[in-house]
VEXZAVEX-398655 format. One record per atom (N, C-alpha, C): residue number from 0; atom name; x, y, z. Coordinates in steps of 0.02 Angstrom, whole numbers, plus 50000, padded with zeros to 5 digits. Each point is the difference from the previous one (the first is absolute). Example, Ala and Ser with C-alpha at 12.3 -4.5 7.8 and 13.67 -1.06 7.14 Angstrom:
// residues 2
{0 N {50660 49716 50390}}
{0 CA {49955 50059 50000}}
{0 C {50045 50060 50000}}
{1 N {49982 50053 49964}}
{1 CA {50042 50059 50003}}
{1 C {49961 50055 50037}}
//
This chain:
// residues 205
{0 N {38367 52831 54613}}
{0 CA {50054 49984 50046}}
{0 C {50052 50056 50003}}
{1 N {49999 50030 49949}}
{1 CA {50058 50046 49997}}
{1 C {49989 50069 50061}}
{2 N {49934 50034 49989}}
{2 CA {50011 50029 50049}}
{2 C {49983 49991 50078}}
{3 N {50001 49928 50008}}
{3 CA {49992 49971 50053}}
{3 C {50050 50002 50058}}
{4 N {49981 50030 50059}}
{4 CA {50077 50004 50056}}
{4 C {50019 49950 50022}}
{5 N {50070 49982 50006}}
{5 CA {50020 49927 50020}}
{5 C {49966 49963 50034}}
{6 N {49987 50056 50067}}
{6 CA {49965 49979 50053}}
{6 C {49953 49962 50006}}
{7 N {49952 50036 49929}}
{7 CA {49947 49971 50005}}
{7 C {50000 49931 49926}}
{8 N {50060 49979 50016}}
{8 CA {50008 49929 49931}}
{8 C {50009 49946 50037}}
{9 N {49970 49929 49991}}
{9 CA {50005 49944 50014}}
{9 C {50086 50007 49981}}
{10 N {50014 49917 50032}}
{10 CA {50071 49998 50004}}
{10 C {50010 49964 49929}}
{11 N {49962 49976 49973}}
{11 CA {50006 49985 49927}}
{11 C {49995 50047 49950}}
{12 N {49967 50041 50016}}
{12 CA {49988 50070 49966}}
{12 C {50083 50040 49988}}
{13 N {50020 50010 50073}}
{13 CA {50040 50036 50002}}
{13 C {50082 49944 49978}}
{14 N {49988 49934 49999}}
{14 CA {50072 49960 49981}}
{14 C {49974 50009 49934}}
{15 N {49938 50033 49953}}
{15 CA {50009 49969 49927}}
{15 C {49995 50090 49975}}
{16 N {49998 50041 50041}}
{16 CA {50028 50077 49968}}
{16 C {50070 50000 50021}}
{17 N {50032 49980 50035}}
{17 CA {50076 50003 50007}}
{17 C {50036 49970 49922}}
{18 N {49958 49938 50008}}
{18 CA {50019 49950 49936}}
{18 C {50019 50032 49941}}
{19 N {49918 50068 49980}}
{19 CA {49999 50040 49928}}
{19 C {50071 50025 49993}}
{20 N {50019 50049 50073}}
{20 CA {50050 50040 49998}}
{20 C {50092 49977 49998}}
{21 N {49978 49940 50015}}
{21 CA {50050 49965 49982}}
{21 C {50006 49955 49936}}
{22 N {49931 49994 49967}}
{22 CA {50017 50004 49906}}
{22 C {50018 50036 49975}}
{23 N {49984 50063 50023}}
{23 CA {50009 50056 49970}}
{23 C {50070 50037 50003}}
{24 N {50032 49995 50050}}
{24 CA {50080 49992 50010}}
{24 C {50043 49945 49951}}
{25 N {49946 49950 50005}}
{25 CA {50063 49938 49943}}
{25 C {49996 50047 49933}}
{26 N {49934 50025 49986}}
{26 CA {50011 50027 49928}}
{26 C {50037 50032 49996}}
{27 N {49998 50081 50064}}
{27 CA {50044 50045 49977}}
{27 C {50083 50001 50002}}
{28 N {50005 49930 50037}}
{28 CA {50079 49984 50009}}
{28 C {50014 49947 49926}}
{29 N {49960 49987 49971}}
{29 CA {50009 49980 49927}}
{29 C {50022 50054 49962}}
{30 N {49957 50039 50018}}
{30 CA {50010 50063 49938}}
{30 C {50077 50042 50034}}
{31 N {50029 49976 50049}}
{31 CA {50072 50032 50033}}
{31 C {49970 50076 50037}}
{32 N {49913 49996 50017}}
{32 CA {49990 50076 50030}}
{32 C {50023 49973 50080}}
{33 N {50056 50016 50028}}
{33 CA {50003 49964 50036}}
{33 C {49975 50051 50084}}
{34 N {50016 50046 49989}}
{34 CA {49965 50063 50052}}
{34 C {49921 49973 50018}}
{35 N {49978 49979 49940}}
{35 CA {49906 50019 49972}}
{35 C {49997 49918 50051}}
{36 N {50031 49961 49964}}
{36 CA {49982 49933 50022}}
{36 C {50020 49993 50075}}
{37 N {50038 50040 50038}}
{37 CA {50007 49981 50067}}
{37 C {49961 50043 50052}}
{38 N {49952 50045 49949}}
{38 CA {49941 50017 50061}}
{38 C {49938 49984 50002}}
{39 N {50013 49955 49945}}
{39 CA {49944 49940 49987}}
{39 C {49999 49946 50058}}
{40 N {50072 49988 49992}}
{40 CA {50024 49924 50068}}
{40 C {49990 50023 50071}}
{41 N {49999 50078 50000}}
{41 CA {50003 50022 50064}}
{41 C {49919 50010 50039}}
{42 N {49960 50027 49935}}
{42 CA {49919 49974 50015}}
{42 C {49990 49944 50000}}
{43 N {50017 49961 49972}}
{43 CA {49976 49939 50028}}
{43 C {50021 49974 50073}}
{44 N {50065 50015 50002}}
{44 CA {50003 49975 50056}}
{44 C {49989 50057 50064}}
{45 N {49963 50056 49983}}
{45 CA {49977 50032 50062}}
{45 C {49936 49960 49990}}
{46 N {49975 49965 49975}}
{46 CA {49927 49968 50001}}
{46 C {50025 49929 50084}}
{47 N {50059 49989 50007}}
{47 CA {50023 49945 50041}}
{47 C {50034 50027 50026}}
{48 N {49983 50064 50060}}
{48 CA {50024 49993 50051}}
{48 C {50006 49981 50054}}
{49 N {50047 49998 50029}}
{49 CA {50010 49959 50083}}
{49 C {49940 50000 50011}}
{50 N {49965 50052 50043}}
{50 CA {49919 49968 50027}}
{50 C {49966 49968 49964}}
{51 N {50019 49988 49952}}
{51 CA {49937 49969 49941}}
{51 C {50037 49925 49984}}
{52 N {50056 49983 49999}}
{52 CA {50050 49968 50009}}
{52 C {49976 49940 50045}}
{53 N {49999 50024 50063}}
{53 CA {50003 49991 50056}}
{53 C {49926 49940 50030}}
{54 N {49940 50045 49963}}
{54 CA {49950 49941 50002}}
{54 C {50017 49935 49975}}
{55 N {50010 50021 49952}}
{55 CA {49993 49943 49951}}
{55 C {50042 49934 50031}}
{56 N {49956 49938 49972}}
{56 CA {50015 49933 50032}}
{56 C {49982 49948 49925}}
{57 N {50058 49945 50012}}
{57 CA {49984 49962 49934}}
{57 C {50002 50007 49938}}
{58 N {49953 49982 49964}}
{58 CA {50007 50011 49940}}
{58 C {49989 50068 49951}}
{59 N {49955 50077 50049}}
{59 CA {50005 50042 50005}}
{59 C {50062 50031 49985}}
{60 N {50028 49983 50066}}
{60 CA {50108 50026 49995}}
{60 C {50023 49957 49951}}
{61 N {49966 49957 49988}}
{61 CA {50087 49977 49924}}
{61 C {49972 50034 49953}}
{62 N {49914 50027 50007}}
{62 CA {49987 50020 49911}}
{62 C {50042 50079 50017}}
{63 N {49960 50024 50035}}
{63 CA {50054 50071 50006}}
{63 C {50082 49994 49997}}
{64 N {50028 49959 50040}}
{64 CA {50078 50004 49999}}
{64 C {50026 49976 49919}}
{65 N {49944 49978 49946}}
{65 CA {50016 49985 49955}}
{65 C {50012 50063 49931}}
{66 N {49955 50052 50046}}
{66 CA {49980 50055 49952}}
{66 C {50064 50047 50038}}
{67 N {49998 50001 50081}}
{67 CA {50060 50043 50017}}
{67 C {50070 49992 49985}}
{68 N {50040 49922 50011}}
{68 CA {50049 50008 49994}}
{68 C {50020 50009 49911}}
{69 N {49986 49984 49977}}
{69 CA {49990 50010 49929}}
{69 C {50029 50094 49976}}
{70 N {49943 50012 50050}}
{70 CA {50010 50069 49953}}
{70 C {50059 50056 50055}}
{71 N {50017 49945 50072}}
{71 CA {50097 50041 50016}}
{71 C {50036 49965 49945}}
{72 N {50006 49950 49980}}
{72 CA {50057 49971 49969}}
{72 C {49986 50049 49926}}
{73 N {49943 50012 49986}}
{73 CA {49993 50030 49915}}
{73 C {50031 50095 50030}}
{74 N {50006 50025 50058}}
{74 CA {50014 50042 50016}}
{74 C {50042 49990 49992}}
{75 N {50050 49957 50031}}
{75 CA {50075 49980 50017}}
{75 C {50020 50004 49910}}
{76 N {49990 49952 49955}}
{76 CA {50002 50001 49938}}
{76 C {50007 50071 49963}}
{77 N {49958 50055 50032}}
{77 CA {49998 50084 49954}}
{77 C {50055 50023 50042}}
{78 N {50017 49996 50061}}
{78 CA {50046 50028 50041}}
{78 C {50071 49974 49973}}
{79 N {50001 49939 49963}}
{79 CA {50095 49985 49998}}
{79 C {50005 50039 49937}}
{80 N {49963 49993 49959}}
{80 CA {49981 50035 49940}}
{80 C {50043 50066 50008}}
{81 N {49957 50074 50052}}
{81 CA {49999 50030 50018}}
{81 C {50073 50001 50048}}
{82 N {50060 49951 49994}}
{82 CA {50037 50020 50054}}
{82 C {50003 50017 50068}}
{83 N {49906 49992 50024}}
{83 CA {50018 49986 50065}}
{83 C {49989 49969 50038}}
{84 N {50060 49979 50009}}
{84 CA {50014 49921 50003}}
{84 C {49981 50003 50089}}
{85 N {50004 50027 50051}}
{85 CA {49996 50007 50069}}
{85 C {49919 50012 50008}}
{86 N {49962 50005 49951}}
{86 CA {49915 50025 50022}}
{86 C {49990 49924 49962}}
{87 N {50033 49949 49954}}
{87 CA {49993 49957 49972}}
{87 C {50002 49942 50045}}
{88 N {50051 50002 50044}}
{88 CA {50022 49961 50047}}
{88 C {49927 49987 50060}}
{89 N {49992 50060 50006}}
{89 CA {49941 50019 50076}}
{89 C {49955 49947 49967}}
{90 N {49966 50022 49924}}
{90 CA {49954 49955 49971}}
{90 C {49979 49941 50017}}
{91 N {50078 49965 49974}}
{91 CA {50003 49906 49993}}
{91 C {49990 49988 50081}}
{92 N {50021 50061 50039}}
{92 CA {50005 49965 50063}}
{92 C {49951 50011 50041}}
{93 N {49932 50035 49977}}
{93 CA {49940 49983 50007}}
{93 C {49967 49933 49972}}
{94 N {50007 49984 49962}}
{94 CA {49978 49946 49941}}
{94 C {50029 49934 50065}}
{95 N {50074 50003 50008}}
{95 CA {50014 49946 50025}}
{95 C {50010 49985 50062}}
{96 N {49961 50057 50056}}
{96 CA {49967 50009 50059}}
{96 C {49941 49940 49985}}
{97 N {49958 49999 49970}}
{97 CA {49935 49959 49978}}
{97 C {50022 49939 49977}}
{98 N {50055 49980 49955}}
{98 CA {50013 49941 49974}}
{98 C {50075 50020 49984}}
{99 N {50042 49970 50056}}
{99 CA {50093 50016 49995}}
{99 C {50014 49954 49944}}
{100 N {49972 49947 49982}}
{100 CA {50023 49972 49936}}
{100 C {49982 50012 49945}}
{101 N {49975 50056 49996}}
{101 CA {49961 50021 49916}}
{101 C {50060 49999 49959}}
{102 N {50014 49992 49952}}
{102 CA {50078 49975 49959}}
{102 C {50004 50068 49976}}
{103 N {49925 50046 49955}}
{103 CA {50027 50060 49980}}
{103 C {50021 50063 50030}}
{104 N {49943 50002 50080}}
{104 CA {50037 50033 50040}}
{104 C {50076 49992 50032}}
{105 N {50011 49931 49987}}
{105 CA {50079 50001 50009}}
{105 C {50046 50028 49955}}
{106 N {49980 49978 49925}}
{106 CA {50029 50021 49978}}
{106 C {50016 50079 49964}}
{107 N {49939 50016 50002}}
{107 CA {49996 50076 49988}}
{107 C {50053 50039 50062}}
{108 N {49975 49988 50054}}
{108 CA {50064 50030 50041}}
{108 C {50054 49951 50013}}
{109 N {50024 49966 49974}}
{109 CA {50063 49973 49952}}
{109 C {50022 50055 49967}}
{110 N {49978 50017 49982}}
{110 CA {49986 50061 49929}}
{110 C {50040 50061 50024}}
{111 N {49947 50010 50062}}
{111 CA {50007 50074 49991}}
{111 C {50063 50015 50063}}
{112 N {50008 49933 50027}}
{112 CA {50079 50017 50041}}
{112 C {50042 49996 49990}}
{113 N {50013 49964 49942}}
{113 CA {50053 49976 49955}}
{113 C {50015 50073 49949}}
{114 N {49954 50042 50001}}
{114 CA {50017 50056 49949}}
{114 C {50020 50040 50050}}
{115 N {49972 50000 50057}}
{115 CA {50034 50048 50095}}
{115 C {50085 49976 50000}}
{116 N {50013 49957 49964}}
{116 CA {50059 49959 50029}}
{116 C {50002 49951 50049}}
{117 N {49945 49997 50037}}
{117 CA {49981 49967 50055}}
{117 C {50001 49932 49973}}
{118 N {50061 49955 49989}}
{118 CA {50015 49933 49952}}
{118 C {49979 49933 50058}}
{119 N {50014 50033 50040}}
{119 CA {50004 49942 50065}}
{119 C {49912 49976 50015}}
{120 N {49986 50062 49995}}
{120 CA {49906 50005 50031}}
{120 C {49983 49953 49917}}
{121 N {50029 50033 49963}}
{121 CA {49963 49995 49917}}
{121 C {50016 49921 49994}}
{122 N {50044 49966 50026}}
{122 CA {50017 49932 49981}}
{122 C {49960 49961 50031}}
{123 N {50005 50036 50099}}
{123 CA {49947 49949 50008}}
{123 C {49930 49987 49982}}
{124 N {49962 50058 49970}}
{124 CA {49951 50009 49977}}
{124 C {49993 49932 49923}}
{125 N {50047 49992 49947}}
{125 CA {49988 49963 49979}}
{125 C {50021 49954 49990}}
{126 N {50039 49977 50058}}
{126 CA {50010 49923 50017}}
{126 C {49932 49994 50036}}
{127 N {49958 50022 50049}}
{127 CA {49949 49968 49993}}
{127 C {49939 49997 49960}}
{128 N {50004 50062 49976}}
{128 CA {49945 49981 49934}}
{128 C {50045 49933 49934}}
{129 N {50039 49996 50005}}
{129 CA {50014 49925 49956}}
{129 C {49988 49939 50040}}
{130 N {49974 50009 50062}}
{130 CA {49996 49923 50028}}
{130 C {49917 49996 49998}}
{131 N {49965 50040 49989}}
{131 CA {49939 50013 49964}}
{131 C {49992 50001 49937}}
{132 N {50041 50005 49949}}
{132 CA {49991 49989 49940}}
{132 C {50057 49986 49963}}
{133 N {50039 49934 50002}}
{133 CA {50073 49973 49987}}
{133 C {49996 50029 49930}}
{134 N {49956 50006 49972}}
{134 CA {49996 49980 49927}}
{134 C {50014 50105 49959}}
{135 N {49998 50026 50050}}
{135 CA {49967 50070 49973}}
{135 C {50064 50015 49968}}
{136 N {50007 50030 49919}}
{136 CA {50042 50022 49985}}
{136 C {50028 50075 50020}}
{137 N {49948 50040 49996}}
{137 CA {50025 50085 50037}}
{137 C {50038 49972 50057}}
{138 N {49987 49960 50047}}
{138 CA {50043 50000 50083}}
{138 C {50055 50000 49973}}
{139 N {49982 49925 49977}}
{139 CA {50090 49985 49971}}
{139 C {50042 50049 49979}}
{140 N {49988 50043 49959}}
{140 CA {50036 50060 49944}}
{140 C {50006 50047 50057}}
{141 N {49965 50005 50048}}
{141 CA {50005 50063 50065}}
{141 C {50059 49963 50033}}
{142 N {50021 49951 50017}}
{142 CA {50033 49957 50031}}
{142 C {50078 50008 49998}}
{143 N {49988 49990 49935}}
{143 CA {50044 49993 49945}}
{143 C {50047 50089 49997}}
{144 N {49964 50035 50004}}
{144 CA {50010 50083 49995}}
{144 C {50042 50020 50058}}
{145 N {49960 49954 50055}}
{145 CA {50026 50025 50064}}
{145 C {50093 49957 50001}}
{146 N {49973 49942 49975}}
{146 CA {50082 49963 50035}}
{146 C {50059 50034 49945}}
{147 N {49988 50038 49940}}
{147 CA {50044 50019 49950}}
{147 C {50009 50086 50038}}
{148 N {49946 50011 50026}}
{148 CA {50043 50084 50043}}
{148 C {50032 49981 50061}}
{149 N {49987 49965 50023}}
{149 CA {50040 49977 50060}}
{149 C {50084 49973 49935}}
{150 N {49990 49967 49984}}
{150 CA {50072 49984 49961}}
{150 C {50023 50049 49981}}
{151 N {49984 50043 49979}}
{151 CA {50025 50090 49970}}
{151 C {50011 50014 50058}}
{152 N {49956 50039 50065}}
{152 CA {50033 50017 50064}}
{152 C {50070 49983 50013}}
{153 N {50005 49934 50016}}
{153 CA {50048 49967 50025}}
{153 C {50072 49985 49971}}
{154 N {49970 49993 49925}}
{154 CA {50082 50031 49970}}
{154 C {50013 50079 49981}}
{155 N {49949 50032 50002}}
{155 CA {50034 50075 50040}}
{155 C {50027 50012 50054}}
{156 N {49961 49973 50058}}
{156 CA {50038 50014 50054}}
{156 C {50096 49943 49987}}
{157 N {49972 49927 49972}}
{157 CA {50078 49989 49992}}
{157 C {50052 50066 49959}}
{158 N {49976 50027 49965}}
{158 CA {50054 50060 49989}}
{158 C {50003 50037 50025}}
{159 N {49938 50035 50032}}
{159 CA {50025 50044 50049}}
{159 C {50054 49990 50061}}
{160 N {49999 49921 50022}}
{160 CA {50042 49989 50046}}
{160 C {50070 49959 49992}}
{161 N {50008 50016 49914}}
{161 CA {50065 49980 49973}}
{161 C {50017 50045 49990}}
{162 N {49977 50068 49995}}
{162 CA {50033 50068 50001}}
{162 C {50031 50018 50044}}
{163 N {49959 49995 50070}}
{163 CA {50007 50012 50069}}
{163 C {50069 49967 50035}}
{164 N {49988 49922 49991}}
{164 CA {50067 49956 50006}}
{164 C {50063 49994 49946}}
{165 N {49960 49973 49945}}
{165 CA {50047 49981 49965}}
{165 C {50066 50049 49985}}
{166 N {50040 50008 49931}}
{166 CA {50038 50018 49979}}
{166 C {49975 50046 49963}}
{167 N {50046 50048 49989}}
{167 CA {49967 50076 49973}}
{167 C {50045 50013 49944}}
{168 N {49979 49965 49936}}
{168 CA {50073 50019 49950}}
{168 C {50041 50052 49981}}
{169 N {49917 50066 50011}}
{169 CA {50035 50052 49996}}
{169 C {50025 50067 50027}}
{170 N {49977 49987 50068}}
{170 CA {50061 50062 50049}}
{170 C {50043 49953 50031}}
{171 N {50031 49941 49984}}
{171 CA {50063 49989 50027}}
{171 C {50064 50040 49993}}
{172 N {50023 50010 49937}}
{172 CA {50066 50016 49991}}
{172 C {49996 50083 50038}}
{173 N {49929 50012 50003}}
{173 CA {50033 50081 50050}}
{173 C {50017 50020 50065}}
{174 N {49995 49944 50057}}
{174 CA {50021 50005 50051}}
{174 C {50062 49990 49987}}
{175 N {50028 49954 49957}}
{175 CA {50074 50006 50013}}
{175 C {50036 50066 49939}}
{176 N {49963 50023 49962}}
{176 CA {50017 50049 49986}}
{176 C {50030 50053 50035}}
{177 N {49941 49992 50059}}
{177 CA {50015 50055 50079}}
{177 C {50065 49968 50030}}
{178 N {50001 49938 50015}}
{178 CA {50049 49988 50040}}
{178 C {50080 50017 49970}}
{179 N {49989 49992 49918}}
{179 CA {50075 49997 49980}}
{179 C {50010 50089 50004}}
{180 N {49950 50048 49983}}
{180 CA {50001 50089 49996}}
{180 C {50008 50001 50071}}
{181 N {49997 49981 50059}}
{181 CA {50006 50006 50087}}
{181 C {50083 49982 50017}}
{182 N {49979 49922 49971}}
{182 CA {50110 49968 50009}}
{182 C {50042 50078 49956}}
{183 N {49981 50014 49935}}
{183 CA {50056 50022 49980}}
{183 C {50002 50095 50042}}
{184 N {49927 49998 50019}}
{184 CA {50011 50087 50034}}
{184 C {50043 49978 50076}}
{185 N {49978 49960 50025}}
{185 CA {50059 49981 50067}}
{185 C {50035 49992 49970}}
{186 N {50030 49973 49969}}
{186 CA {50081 49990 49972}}
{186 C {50026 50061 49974}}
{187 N {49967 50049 49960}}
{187 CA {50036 50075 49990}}
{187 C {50006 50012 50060}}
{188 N {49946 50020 50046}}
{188 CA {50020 50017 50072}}
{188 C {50056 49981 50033}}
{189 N {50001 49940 50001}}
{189 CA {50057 49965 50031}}
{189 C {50076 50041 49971}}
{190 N {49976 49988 49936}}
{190 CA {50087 50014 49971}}
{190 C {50014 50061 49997}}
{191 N {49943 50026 49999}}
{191 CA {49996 50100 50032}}
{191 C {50050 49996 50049}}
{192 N {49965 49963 50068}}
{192 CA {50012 49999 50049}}
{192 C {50096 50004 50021}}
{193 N {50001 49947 49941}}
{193 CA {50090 49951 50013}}
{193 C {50030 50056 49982}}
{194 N {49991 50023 49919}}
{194 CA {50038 50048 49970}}
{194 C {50008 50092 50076}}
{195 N {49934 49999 50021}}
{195 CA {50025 50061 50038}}
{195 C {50035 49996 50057}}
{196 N {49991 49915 50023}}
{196 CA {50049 49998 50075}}
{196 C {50065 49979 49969}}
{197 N {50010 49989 49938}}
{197 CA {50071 50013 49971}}
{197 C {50044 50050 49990}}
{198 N {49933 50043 49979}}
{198 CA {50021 50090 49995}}
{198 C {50037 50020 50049}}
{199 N {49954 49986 50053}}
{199 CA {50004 50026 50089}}
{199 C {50082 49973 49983}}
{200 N {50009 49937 50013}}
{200 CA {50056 49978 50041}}
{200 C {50067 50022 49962}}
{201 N {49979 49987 49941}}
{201 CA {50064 50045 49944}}
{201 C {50014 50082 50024}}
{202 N {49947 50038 50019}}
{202 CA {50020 50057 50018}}
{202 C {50027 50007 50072}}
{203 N {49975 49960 50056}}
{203 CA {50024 50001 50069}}
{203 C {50096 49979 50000}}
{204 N {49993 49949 49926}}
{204 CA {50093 49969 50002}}
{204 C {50037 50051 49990}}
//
């Protein structure tokens, strides 16, 4: 079978060599090779492409979609790893093109938008993977992560905008610093002023 061309493999043939290459990825993502293990996931799933995809009817497509989506989400899995979190995202959202309720494709890109900052996308992602699995503790703790940075945000921005408004304890006293150094230079002026039109008029008497 091995050096057999796709082409020429039954469709069972070719859903149970995808299968190998996607054991063979669980191992090497055991062992943390995580480079090694995601061009494992990637042969396999060039074994299921679109045209090949595409025949398939019944119980055919669930055995394949069982071996494909599997090994985006185990991609998605080496990619958050890997920090990248935007090729992680594309993943789940192959996976959940085929089945939008898969809980781990939700939650994996849960995952990886929530590390984008993307809190809004990342929440709704696992509020619905918890209505699929009330019980799952990871959602919860993702959940949980998200509503405590939003509470941090928001009392930053409250200080930032008690800085902005509020009271400023400490450059008050120097505007009037200015004002009292301004009153007393007009007032020399002034009395400049008095004392020389006194001069004047004392000398005109």
């Amino acid at each position: 079978l091995q050096g057999k061309a796709r082409s020429d493999m039954t469709v069972e043939e070719r859903i149970g060599a995808a299968d190998r290459r996607k054991m063979d990825g669980n191992a090497l993502y055991q062992e943390e090779k995580l480079e090694e293990a995601m061009q494992q996931y990637e042969m396999a799933i060039a074994y299921m492409g679109d045209d090949f995809m595409f025949q398939l009817f019944g119980k055919y497509r669930d055995m394949a979609l069982a071996v494909k989506n599997p090994c985006h989400l185990n991609m998605a899995a080496c990619l958050i790893k890997l920090n990248r979190y935007e090729e992680a995202i594309g993943q789940c959202s192959i996976a959940l093109g085929e089945d939008e309720n898969n809980v781990k494709a939700l939650f994996r890109r849960g995952k990886a938008r929530a590390a984008l900052g993307q809190t809004d996308a990342a929440r709704e992602d696992f509020l619905k993977a918890r209505k699929h699995a009330p019980q799952d503790k990871a959602i919860a703790r993702e959940l949980k992560l998200l509503a405590e940075h939003d509470k941090a945000v928001y009392q930053k921005q409250k200080e930032i905008y008690k800085g902005i408004f509020g009271p400023r304890p400490e450059p008050v006293p120097k505007p009037r610093n200015w004002l009292i150094f301004i009153w007393q230079w007009l007032l020399s002026v002034f009395n400049g002023l008095v004392s020389l039109f006194k001069r004047e008029r004392f000398k005109s008497d």
